[in-house]
N, C-alpha and C positions, 0 to 999 in steps of 0.2 A: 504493500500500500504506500503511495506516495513516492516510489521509491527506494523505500526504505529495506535496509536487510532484515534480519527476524533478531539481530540481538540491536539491532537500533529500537524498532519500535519496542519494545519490552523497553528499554530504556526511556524512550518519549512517554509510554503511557503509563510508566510508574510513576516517573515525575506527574502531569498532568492528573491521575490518579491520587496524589495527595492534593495537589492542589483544587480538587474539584472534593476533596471532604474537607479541607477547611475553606472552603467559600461555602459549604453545606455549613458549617459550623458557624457563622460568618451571619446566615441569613438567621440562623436559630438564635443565636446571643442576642440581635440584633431585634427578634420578635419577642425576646424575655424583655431587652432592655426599656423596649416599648410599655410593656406588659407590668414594669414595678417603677414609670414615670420616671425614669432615671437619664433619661436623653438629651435633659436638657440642662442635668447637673454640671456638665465643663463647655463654660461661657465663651472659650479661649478656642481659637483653631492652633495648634502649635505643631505642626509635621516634625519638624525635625528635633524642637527643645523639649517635646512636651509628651516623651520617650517616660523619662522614670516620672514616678506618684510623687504626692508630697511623702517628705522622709523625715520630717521631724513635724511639732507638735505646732512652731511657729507658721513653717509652709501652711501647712493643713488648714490655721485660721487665717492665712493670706487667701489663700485659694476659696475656703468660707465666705469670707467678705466679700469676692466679687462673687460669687454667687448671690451673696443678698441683694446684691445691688440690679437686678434682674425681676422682673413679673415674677418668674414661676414663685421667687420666694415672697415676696411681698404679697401676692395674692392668692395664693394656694397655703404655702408650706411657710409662712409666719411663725415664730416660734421656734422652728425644725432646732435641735440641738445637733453636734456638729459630728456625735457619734450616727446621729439619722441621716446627715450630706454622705458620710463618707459611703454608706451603703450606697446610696444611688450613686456614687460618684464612681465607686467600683465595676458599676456593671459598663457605664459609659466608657470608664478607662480602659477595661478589657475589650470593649466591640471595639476600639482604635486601633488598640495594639494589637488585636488580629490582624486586623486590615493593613496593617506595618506589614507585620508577619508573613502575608500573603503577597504580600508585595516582592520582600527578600526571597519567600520561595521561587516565587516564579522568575526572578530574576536572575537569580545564583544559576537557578536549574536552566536556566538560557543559557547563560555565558558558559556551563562546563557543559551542555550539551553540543555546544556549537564548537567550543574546543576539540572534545572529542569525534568530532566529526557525524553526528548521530540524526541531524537533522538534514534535510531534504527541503530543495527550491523553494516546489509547492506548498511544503507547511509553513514554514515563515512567516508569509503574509498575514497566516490565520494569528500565531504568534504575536505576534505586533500589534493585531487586532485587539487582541485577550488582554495588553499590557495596558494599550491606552485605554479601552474600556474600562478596567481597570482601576485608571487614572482619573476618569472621571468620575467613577462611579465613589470617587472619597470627595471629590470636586461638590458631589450632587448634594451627597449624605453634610457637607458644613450647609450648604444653601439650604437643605432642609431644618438643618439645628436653628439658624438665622431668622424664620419665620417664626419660631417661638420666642426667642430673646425682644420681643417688640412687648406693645400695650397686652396682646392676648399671648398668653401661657401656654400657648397650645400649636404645637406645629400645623401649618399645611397639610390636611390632608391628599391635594395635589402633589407636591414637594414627596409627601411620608410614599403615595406610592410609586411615583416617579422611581425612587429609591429603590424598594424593591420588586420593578418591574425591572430594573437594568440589572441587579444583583441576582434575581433569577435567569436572566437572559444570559448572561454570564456564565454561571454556573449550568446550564443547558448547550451553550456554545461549547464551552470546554467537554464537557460532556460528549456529545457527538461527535469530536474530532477522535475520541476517548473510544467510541464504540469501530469508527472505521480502524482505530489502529490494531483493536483487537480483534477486529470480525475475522473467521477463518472460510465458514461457507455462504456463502447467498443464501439467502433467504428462497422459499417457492413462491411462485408466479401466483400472486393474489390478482383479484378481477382489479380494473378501475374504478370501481365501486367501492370495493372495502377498501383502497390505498386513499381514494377520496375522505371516504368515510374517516379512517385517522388521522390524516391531518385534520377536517373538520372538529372532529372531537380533540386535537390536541389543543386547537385554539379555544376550543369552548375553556377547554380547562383552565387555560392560560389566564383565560377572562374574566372566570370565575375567581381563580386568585386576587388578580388585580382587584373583583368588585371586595372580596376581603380585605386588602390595604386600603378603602376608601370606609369600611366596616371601623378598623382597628382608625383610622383617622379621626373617625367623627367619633369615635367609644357608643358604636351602635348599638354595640353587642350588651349595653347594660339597660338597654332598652325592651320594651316588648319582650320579655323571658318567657316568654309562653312558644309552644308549637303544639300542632300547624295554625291555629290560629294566631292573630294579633290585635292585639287588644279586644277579643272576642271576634273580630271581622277577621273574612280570606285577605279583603286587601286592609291592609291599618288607613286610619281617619288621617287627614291630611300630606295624603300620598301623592298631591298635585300642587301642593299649599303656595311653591315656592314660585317668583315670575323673574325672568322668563323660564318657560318650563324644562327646558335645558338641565337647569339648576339645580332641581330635583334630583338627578339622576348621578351627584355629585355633590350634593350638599345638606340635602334632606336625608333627617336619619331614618325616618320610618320607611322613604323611596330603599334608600341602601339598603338595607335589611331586609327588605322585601326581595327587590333585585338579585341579592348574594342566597337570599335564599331558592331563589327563582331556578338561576343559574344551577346552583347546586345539586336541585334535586332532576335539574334536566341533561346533567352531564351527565348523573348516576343513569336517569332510566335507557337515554343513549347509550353509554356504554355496556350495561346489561342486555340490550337488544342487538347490537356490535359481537357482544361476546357472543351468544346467540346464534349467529351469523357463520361465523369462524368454528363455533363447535359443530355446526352440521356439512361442512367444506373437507372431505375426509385428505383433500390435496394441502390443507393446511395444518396438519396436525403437527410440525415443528413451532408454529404459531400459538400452540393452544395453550400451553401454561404459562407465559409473558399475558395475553389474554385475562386469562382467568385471574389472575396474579393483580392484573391491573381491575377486573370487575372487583374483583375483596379489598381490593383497597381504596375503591372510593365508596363502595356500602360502608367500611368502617370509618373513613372519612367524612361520611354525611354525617354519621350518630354520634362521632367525636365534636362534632359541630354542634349539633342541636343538643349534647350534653354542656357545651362548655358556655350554651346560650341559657340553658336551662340553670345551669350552678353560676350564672352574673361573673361569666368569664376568670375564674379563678386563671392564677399565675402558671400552675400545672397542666391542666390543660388546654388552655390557653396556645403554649408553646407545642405540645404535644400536635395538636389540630394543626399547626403550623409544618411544622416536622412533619409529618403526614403528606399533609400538602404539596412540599417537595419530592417526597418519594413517589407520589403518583405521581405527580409530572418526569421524574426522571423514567419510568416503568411506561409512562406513555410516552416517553422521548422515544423508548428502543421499541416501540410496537410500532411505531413510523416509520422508523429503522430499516427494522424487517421486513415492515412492509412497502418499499420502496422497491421503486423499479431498479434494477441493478443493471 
């Protein structure tokens, strides 16, 4: 593939192979950090100084004070003692210093892969690609922080998904280059139908994410705690409230919530109908358990939803639905995979 000899790529895709679990690690820290209001504890963008913690007791109350001096604390967390900053201030220093972290990996692992001669024309460009994405995607995540350090305490939910629409894409991008390095046989000849068919449903999924970072934006999810109903109605009361009606479908909580659930349960009964498909195609039976693999993981991904709507989004599963989230999309990256024309 690519070029490449068989002890190159084993080389390429161990590297990229770590680098595609801690960008998995990366999005999950990043939905706790969300998840215990800690995002907006370090006021300061510092890439290259703002490496170590505070180290002593003075730091700590410097770094305190600009905190105070910010919305979140003065209108929310008034009072907070400095033992409560440091916790939130932990989660946000660790989602940084990942995204360092994943910086050095992937960068180290370029320069001694390309020393050692292991990389190939054609994959470069992708390379290069994955770096500057990358590079923005820390670019994106300050601009996001910036919309909450104003009069409202409260990020952008535009910006919060923005965020992680690029840091999934990311971790999807890597990924696929990830599957050609490893792939050994083609896939069989699926109709144009089911190849249609999964990419259709991978975007649904995709969508369905994204309508969840616009959920976790507006803190939808502490909204309407009931299923299948809301607030006793199929559709909730002021579901068109907002003008122009655009607006709604982005800013309106009970719209969101409605929507993410919309989605949700229209990926599932798709994909169960998909699966369906594929189990009566006896020409596809190398297909059938990536398939099946992908139907069980979005039935356990609805109920992980509508439990963590049910229990006012606790912090556990909260992340866990998230985590989830990513694995079906990675399991419906490689049923697209497979199912592509080769």
């Amino acid at each position: 593939m690519m070029n490449l000899t068989q002890s190159s790529r084993f080389a390429v895709a161990g590297w990229l192979g770590i680098c595609c679990v801690l960008v998995f690690c990366m999005v999950i820290l990043g939905g706790v950090t969300r998840l215990t209001d800690s995002g907006l504890s370090m006021v300061r963008w510092e890439p290259i100084s703002g490496i170590l913690p505070p180290l002593n007791q003075m730091v700590w109350q410097a770094e305190f004070e600009h905190y105070r001096q910010f919305p979140e604390y003065q209108k929310i967390n008034a009072g907070m003692s400095l033992q409560e900053f440091k916790r939130i201030f932990y989660f946000e220093y660790a989602h940084r210093m990942l995204g360092r972290i994943i910086g050095l990996v992937f960068a180290i692992g370029f320069v001694w892969l390309w020393i050692r001669k292991h990389l190939s024309r054609p994959l470069v460009p992708h390379l290069v690609a994955m770096f500057f994405l990358g590079g923005a995607q820390g670019l994106l995540g300050w601009y996001m922080v910036k919309s909450g350090l104003v009069d409202m305490p409260h990020v952008s939910q535009y910006r919060l998904t923005a965020h992680l629409g690029l840091a999934i894409s990311i971790y999807l991008y890597i990924l696929w280059m990830l599957f050609l390095l490893l792939e050994r046989n083609p896939a069989p000849v699926a109709s144009r139908g089911l190849r249609r068919a999964s990419v259709g449903l991978g975007i649904l999924a995709f969508l369905t994410v994204l309508s969840g970072g616009f959920v976790a934006g507006l803190k939808a999810g502490h909204a309407f705690n009931t299923f299948p109903l809301m607030a006793g109605q199929w559709i909730p009361p002021g579901y068109l409230a907002l003008e122009p009606i655009w607006r709604n479908l982005f800013e309106n909580i009970a719209t969101v919530q409605f929507n993410h659930r919309l989605l949700a349960v229209s990926t599932l009964t798709l994909l169960l109908v998909f699966a369906i498909r594929v189990m009566r195609d006896k020409a596809l039976q190398p297909l059938r358990r990536p398939t099946l693999a992908l139907a069980g993981l979005a039935t356990i991904q609805v109920g992980l939803g509508i439990s963590t709507l049910l229990w006012f989004v606790p912090v556990t599963l909260g992340a866990t639905h998230q985590a989830v989230a990513l694995v079906l999309l990675s399991v419906m990256l490689y049923v697209v995979f497979r199912f592509r024309r080769v």
